[in-house]
C-alpha positions as CSV (number, residue, x, y, z in Angstrom):
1,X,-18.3,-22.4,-16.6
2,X,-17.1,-19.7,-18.9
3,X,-15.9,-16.3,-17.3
4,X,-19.3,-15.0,-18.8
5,X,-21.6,-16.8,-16.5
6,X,-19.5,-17.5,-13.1
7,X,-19.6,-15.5,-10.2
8,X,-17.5,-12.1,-10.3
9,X,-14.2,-11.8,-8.2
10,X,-14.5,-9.0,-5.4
11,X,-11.4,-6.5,-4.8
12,X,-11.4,-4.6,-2.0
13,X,-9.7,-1.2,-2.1
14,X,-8.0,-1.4,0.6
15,X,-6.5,2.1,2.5
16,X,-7.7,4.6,0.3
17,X,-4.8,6.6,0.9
18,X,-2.5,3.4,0.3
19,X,-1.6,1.8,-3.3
20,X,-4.9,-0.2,-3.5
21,X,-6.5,1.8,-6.5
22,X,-3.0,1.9,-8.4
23,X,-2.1,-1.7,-8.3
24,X,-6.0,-2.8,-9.0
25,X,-6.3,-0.9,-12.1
26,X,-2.1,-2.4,-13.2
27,X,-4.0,-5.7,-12.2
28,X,-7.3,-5.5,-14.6
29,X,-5.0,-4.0,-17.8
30,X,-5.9,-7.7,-18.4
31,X,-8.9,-8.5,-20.2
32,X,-9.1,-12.2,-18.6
33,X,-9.0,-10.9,-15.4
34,X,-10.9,-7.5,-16.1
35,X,-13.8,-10.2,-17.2
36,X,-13.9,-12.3,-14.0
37,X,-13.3,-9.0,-11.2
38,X,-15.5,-6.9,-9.8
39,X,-14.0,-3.7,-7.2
40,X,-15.6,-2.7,-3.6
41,X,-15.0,0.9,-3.1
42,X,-15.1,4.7,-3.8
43,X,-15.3,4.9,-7.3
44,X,-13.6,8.1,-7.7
45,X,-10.7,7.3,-5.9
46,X,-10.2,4.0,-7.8
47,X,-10.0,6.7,-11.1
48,X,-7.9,8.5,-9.5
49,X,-5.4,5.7,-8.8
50,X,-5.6,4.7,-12.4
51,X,-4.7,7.8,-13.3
52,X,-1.9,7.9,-10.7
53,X,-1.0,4.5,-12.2
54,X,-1.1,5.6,-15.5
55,X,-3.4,3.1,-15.9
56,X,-5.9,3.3,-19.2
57,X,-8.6,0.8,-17.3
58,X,-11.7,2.6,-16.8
59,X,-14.6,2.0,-14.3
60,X,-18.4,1.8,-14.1
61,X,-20.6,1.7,-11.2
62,X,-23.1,-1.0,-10.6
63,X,-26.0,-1.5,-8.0
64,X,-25.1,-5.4,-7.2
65,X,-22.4,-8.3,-8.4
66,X,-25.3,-9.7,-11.0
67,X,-25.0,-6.6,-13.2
68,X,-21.3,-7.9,-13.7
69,X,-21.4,-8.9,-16.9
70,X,-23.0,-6.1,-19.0
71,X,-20.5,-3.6,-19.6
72,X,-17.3,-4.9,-21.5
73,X,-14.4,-2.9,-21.5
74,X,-15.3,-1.3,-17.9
75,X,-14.4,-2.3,-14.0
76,X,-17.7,-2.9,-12.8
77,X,-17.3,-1.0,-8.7
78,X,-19.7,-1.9,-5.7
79,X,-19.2,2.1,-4.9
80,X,-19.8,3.1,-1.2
81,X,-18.8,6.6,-1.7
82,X,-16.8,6.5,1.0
83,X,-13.5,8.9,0.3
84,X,-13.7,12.3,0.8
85,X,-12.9,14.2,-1.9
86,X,-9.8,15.8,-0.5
87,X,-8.4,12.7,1.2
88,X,-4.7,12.3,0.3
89,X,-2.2,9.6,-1.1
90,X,0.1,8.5,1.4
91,X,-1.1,9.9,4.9
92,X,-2.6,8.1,7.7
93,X,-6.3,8.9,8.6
94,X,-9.6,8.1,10.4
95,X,-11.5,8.6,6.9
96,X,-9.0,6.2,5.1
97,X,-9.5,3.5,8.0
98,X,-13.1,3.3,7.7
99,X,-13.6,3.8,4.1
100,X,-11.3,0.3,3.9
101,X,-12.9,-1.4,6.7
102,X,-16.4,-0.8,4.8
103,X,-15.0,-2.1,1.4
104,X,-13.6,-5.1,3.2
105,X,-17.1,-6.1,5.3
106,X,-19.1,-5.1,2.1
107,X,-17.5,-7.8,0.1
108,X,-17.2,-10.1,3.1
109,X,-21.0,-9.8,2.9
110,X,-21.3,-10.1,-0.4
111,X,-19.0,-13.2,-0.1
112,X,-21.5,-15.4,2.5
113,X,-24.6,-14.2,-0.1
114,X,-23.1,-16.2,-2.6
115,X,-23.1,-13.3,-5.1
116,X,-19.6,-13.1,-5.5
117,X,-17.1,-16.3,-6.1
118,X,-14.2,-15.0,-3.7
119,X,-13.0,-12.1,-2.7
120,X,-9.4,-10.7,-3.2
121,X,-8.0,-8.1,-0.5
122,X,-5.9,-4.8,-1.2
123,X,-3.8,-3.7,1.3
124,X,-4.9,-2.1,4.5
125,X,-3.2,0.0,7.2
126,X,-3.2,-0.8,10.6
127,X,-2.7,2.7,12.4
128,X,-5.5,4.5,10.1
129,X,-8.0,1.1,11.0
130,X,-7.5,1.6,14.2
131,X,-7.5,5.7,14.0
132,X,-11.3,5.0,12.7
133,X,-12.3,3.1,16.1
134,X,-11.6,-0.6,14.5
135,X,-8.9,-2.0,16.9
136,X,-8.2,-5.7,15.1
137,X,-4.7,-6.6,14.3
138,X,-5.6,-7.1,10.5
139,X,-7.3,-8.5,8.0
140,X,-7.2,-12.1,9.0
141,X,-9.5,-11.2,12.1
142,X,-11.9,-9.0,10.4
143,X,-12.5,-11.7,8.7
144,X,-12.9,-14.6,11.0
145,X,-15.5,-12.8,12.9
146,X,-17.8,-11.2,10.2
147,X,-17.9,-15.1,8.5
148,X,-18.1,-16.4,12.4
149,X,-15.2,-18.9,11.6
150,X,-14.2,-20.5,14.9
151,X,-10.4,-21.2,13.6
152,X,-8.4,-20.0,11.0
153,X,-5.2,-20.4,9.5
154,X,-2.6,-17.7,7.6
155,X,-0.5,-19.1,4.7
156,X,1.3,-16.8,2.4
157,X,2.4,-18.5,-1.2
158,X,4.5,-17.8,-3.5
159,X,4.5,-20.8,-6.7
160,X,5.7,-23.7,-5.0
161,X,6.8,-22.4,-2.1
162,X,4.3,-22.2,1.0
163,X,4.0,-21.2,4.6
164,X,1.3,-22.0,7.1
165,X,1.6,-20.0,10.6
166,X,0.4,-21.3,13.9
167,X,0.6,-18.0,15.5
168,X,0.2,-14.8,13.8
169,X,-0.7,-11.0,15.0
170,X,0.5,-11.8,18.9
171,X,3.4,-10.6,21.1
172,X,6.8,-12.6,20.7
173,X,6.4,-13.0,24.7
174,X,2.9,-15.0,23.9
175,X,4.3,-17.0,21.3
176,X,5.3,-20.2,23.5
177,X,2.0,-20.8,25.5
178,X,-0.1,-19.9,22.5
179,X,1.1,-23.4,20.9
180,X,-0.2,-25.9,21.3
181,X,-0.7,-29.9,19.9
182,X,-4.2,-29.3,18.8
183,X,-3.6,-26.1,17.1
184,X,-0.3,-27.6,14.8
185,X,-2.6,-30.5,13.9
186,X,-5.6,-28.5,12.9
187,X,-2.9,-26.0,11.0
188,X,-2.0,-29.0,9.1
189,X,-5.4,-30.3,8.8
190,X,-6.5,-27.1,6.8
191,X,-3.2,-27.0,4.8
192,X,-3.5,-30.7,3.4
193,X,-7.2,-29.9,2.6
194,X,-6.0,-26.3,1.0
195,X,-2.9,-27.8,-1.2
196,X,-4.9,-30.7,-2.5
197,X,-7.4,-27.6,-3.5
198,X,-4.0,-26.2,-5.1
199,X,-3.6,-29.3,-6.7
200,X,-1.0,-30.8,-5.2
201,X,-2.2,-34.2,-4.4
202,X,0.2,-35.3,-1.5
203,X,1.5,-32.9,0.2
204,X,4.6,-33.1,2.0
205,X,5.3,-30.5,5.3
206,X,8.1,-29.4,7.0
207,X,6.9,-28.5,10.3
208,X,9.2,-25.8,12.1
209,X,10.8,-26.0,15.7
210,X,10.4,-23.3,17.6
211,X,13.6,-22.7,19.6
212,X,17.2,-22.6,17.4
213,X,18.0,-25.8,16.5
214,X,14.5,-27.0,17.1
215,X,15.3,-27.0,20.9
216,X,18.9,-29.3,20.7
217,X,17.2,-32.3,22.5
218,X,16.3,-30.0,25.2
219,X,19.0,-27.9,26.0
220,X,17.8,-24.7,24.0
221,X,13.7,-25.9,24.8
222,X,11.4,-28.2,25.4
223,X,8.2,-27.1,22.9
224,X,9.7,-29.7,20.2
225,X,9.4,-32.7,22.4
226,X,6.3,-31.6,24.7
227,X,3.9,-30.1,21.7
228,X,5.4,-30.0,18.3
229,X,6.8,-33.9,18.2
230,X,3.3,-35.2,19.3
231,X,1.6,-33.3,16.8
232,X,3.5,-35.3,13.8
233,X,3.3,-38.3,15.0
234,X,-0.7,-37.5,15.3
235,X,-1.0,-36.2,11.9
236,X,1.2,-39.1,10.2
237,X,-1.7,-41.6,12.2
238,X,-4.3,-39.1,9.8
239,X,-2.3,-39.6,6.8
240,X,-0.5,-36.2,6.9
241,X,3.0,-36.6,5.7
242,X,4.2,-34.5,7.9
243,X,7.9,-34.2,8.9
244,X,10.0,-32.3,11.6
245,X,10.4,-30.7,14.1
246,X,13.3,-29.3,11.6
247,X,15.3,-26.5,13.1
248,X,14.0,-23.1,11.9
249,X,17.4,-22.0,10.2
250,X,17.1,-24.8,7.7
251,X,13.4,-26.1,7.0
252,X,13.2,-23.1,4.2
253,X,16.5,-23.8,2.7
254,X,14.5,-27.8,2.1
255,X,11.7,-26.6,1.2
256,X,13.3,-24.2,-1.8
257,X,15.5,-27.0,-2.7
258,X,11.7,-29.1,-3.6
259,X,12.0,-31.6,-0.3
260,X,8.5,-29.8,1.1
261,X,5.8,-28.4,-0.2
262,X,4.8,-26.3,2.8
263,X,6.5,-25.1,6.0
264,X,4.7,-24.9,9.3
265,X,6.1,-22.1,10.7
266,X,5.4,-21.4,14.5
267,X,5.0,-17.8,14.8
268,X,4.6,-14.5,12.2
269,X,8.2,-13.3,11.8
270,X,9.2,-17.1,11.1
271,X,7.7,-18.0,8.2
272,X,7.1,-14.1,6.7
273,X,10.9,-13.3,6.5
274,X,12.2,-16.0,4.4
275,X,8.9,-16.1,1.7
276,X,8.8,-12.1,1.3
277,X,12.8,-12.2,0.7
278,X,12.6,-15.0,-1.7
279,X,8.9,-13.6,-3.3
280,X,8.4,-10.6,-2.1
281,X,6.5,-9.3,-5.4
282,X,4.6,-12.4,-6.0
283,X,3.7,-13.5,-2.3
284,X,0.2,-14.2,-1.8
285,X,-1.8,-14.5,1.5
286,X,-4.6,-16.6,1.9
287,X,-6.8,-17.3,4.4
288,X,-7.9,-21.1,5.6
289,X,-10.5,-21.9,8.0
290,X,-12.9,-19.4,6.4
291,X,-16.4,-20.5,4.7
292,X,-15.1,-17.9,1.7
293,X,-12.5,-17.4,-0.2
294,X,-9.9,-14.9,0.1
295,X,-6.6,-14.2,-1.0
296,X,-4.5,-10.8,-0.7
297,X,-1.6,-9.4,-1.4
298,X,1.3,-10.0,1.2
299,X,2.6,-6.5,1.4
300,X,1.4,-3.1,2.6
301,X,0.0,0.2,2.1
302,X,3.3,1.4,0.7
303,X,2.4,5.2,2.0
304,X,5.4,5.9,0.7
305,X,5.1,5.4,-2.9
306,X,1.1,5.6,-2.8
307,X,-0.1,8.1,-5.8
308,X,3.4,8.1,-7.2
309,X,3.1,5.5,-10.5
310,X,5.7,3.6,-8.4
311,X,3.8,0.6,-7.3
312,X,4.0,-2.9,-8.6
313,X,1.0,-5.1,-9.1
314,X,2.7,-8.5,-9.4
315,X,1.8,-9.9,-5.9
316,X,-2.4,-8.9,-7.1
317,X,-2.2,-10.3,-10.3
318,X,-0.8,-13.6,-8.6
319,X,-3.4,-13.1,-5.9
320,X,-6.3,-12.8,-8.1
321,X,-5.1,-15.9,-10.5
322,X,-5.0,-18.1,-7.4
323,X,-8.6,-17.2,-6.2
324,X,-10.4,-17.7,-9.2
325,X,-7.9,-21.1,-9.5
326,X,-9.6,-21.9,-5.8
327,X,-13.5,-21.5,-7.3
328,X,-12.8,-24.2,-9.6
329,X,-14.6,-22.5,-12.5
């Protein structure tokens, strides 16, 4: 299917007031990817981040994804009008909350009516989401609930290098009773399924311990021998090649040196700190479990750059490459 005729890629615009517009517009500078995206947003903000950018891409608005394809040369924009006109770069507010939280459930919406391919997330803030009265962690359960998925999975991945969490957006304290056996096996049931989507046709995983030196036999913890050990053992009975638990401090080290091609990391901090040092520009985070696509970038709102020129657009280019790789068209 030729870029012509498949179904557009949505962009959200993320926080307003974050770098959203400016690394969008960087993004579609590219006339391959200008031709397969479509934007969710305010319009007039997304201009004005170009221009913030520097950025010569111009956009046009359109009713509906199926009016996609007739204007070359222009970003077609889903606009909501949802920016006020005075609404700064780089502060926290209610109005920039909610103007992201409508781009992101507009193309989640837009997503499950088939008219667009996959979506692809700009950054959103936290503190100004829940400023506007919508108290979710991120974008990973915004998600889950408007698609009604009853599991999901985070991986963040950077070329060859990948990292599935079991836990995510939960206190350290909740970390240990929040793993369990089934939920490591269905983390690697999604992420055989996902890679072999990627195109790797056997995947190999490292699956973290939790506890330093994935527990030392006991003496540092028990969650590697009560609930990580059984759930390798079951997924290598499912034909998961699945191998560990590997002590935290080196499974990374393996799987940058090619012996893995994903780590199963047990909780947020665990597998985000060693993939955003080693790909911190090109990380991107994906969401498995989901009847959609959707990949974002894996950083933030960069308030402190936003509407500067400053911002780098290398981890949404790589984000928007691997969703339309993901359609299959």
């Amino acid at each position: 299917m030729s870029s012509k005729s498949a179904l557009p890629i949505a962009l959200t615009m993320g926080d307003p007031a974050g770098i959203g517009s400016e690394i969008i517009a960087l993004s579609l500078e590219n006339e391959d990817r200008r031709q397969r995206c479509i934007v969710v947003g305010d319009v007039d903000r997304l201009r004005a981040g170009a221009r913030k950018a520097g950025s010569p891409v111009k956009y046009r608005r359109i009713k509906s994804p199926a009016e996609a394809g007739k204007y070359d040369g222009e970003v077609p924009v889903v606009d909501l009008k949802v920016v006020p006109k005075n609404l700064a770069f780089g502060v926290l507010s209610k109005d920039g909350g909610e103007a992201a939280f409508a781009s992101l459930i507009k193309a989640i919406d837009l997503s499950m009516a088939a008219e667009v391919a996959a979506i692809v997330t700009a950054p959103i803030n936290k503190e100004s989401l829940h400023l506007a009265g919508h108290s979710y962690p991120g974008h990973t359960e915004i998600l889950a609930e408007r698609t009604g998925a009853p599991d999901y999975v985070m991986m963040l991945a950077a070329g060859s290098m990948r990292v599935l969490h079991v836990t995510t957006h939960i206190r350290m304290s909740q970390v240990p009773e929040s793993i369990t056996t089934e939920r490591i096996l269905r983390v690697l049931e999604l992420g055989q399924k996902a890679l072999r989507d990627m195109g790797v046709d056997e995947p190999r995983f490292g699956v973290a311990g939790l506890n330093p030196h994935a527990g030392e036999g006991g003496i540092f913890g028990d969650e590697e021998e009560l609930i990580i050990a059984p759930a390798i053992e079951k997924a290598k009975k499912m034909g998961i090649d699945a191998i560990g638990p590997v002590p935290p401090d080196i499974v990374f080290l393996r799987m940058n040196r090619g012996h893995y091609d994903a780590v199963i990391a047990m909780y947020h901090d665990q597998g985000h700190i060693p993939l955003k040092l080693l790909a911190f520009e090109s990380g991107v985070n994906v969401t498995l479990g989901l009847p959609i696509i959707r990949t974002s970038v894996d950083h933030g709102t960069a308030f402190d750059i936003a509407g500067k020129g400053l911002a780098d657009p290398g981890s949404m280019v790589e984000a928007i490459g691997l969703a339309i790789s993901m359609t299959g068209e």
